[in-house]
C-alpha positions in Angstrom: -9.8 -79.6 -20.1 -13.2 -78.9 -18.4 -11.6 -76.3 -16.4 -10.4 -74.5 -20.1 -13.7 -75.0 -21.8 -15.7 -73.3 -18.4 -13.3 -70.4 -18.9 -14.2 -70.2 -22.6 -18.0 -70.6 -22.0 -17.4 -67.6 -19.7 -15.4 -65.1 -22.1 -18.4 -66.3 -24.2 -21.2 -64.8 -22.1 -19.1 -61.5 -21.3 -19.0 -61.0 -24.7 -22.2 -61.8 -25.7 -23.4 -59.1 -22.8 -24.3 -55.4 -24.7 -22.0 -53.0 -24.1 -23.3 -49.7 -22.2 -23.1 -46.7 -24.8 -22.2 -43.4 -23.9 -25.2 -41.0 -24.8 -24.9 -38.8 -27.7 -25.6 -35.1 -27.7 -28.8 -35.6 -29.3 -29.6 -37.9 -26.6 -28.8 -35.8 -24.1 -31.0 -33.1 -25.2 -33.8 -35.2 -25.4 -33.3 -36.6 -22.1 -32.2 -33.6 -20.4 -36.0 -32.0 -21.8 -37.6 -35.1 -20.6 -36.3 -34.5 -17.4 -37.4 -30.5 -17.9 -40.9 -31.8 -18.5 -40.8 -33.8 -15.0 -40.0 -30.7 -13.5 -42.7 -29.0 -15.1 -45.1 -31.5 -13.9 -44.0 -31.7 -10.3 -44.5 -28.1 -10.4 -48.1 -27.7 -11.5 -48.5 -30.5 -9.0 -47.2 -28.0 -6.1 -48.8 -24.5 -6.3 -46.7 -23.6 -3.5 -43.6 -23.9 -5.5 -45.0 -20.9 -7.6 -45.6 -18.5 -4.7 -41.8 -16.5 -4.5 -42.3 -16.1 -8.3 -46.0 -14.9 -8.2 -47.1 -13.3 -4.7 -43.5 -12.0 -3.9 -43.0 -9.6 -6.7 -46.5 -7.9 -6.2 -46.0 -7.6 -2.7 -42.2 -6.3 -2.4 -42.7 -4.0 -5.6 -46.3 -2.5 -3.6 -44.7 -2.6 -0.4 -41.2 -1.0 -1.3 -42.8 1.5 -3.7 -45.3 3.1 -1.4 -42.9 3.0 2.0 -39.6 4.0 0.3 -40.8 6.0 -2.9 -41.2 9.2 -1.0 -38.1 9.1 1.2 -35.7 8.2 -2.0 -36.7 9.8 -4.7 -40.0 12.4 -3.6 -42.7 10.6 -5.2 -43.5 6.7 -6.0 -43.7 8.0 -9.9 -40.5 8.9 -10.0 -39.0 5.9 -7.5 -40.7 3.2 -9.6 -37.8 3.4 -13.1 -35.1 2.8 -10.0 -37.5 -0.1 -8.1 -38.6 -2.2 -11.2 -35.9 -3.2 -12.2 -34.2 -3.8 -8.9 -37.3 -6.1 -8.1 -36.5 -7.8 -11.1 -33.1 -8.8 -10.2 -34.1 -9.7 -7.0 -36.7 -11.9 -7.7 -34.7 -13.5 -10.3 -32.2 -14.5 -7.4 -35.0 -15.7 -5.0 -36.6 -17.7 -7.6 -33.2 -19.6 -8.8 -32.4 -20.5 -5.2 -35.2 -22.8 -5.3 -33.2 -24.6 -8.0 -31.0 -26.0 -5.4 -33.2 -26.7 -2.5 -35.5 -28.9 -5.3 -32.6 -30.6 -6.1 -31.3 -31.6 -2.2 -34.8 -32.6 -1.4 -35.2 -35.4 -4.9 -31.2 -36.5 -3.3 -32.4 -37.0 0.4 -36.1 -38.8 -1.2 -33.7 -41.4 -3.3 -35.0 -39.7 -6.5 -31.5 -39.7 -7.8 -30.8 -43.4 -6.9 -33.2 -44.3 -9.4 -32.3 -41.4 -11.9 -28.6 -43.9 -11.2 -30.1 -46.9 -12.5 -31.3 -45.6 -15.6 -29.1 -45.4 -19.0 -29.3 -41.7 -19.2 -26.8 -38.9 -19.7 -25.5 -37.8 -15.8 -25.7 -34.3 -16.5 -29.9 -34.5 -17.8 -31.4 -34.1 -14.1 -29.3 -31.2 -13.8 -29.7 -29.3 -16.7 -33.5 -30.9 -17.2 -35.2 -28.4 -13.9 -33.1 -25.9 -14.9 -34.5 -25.5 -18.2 -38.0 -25.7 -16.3 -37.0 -23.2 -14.0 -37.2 -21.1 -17.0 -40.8 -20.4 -17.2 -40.1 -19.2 -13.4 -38.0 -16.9 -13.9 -40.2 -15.7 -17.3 -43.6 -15.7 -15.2 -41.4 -13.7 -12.1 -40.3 -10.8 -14.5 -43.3 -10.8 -16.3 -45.4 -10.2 -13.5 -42.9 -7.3 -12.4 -43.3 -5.9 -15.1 -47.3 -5.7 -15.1 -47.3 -4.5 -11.7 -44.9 -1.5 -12.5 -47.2 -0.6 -15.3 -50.3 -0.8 -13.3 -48.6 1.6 -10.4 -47.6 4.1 -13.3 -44.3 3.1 -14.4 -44.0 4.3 -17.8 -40.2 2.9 -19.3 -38.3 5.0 -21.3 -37.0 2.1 -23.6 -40.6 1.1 -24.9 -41.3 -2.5 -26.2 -37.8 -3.4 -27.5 -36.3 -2.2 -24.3 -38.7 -4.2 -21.7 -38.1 -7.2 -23.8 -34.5 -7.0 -23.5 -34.9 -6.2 -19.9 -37.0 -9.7 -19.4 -34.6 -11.8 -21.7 -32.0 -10.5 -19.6 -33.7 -11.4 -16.1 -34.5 -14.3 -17.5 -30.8 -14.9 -18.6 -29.3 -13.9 -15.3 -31.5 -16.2 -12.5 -30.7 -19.1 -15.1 -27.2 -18.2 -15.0 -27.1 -17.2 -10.9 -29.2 -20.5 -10.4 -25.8 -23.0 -11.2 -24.8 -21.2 -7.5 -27.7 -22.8 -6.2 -27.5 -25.7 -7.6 -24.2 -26.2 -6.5 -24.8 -25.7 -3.4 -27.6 -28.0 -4.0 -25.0 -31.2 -4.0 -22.8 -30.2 -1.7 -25.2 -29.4 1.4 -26.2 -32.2 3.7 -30.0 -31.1 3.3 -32.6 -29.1 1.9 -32.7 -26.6 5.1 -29.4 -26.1 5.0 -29.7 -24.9 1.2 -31.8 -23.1 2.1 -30.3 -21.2 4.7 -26.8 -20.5 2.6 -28.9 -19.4 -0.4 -30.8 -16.7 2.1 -26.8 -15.8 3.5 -25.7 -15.2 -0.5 -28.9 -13.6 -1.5 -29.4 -10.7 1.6 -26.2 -8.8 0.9 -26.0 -9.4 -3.2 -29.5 -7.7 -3.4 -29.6 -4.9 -0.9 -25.9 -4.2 -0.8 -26.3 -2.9 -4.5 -27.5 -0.2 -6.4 -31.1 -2.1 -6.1 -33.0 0.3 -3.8 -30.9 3.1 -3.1 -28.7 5.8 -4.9 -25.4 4.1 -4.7 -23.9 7.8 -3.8 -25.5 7.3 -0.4 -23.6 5.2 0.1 -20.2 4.5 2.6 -17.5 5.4 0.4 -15.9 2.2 1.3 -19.2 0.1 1.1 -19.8 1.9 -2.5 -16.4 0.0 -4.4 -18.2 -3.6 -2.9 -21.1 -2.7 -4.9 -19.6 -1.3 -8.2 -18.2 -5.1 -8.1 -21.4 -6.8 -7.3 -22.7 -8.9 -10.2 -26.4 -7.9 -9.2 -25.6 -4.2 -9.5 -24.1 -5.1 -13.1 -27.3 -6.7 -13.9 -29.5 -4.0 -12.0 -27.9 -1.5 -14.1 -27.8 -3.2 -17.6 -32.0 -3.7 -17.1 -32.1 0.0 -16.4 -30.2 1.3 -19.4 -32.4 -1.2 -21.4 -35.8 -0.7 -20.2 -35.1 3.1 -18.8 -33.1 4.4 -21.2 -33.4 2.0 -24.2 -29.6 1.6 -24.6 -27.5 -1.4 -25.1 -24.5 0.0 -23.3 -21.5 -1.6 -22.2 -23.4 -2.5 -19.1 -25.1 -4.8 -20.7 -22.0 -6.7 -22.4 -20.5 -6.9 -18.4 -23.8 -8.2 -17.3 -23.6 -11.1 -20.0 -20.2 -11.8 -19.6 -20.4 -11.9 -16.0 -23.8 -14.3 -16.6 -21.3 -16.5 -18.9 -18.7 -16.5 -16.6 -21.0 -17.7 -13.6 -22.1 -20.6 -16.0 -18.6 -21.4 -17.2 -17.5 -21.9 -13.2 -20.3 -22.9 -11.7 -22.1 -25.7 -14.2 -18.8 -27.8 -14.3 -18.6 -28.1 -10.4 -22.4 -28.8 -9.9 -21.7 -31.7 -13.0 -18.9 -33.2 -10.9 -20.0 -32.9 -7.5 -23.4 -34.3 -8.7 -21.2 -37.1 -10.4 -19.4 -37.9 -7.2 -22.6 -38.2 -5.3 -24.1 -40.4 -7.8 
């Protein structure tokens, strides 16, 4: 008898306990921009974190104009519609891999274990710094942009084109930064993100139509860069912002964006879900 009234007493208390609730969409919105506005703060709080999306672009597009603009195309006036926007894409793809090596550095500090213990939706701290990376990426191509101008770039699109050309930089590193973050939960620590990200990002940038006329190319190295989904990009900003198009290039360049996101987001979910 006392043993069947201890075994009610206990169904009692389970049943009494609340029952965890699955976050709804709204509430995963609201927590995935609370975690964006954590990342925000964390980065005013590190200046540094701001220095491959601020120093970087003035230096590479000064540096690469001036030493290259005479050897490629005669003068840096007419190298700069060919260099903009191949400083664009890759500073786009330096700033996202920061995405990743953020993220394995708040996993190795514990952040996450606490991030564990909270009733919030798994995916937030995911999608929260990516949605902060977004003033990153903006601030990167902005400042691109300004710089061309100042050296004398003058783009043959006009207003409507540049603005297409920065939604769509801005569109592509959040796209390519799903890669990163990826790698982000699979790599044992923050160096070693950092050292696959520099291994992906090398030979996507400058084994592209970045830089260089793709017809000087190797013939054989040339069909590796018409498949290149940095050269789709590169040349979907320069029909935008040089020619003031919206070509088919630019439709392959979003696609391939989409399909980055459509592979890429549900593995970083489920590895990130395993590790929690």
């Amino acid at each position: 008898m006392t043993t069947t009234l201890l075994a009610e007493h206990e169904t009692t208390e389970v049943l009494d306990r609340p029952v965890a609730i699955r976050p709804s969409l709204r509430d995963t919105v609201d927590q995935s921009l609370a975690m964006a506005w954590r990342a925000l703060k964390k980065m005013r709080r590190n200046p540094e974190q701001w220095f491959d999306v601020t120093v970087q672009p003035l230096l590479f597009t000064a540096m690469f104009a001036y030493i290259f603009g005479g050897a490629i195309s005669g003068s840096v006036q007419d190298y700069l519609p060919i260099l903009i926007t191949g400083i664009l894409a890759q500073t786009a793809l330096t700033a996202c891999m920061a995405t990743g090596i953020q993220l394995r550095e708040d996993m190795d500090k514990g952040v996450f274990d606490r991030f564990k213990s909270l009733p919030i939706a798994r995916i937030a701290p995911l999608v929260g710094p990516a949605i902060a990376d977004l003033v990153r990426y903006g601030t990167a191509a902005t400042l691109t942009i300004l710089t061309g101008l100042v050296m004398g770039y003058r783009p043959g699109g006009g207003v409507p084109g540049v603005v297409g050309g920065w939604l769509l930089t801005i569109v592509a590193g959040w796209s390519l930064a799903w890669i990163f973050t990826f790698l982000g939960t699979k790599a044992r620590s923050a160096q070693a993100v950092q050292g696959i990200s520099m291994m992906i990002m090398f030979p996507l940038t400058f084994l592209s139509d970045a830089f260089v006329p793709v017809s000087t190319l190797p013939g054989w190295l040339q069909h590796f860069v018409a498949v290149n989904p940095v050269t789709l990009v590169i040349d979907a900003l320069r029909d935008l912002m040089n020619d003031g198009q919206v070509t088919a290039n630019v439709g392959w360049a979003l696609l391939g964006c989409a399909v980055v996101v459509a592979v890429f987001l549900p593995l970083s979910v489920r590895s990130y879900n395993r590790k929690m």
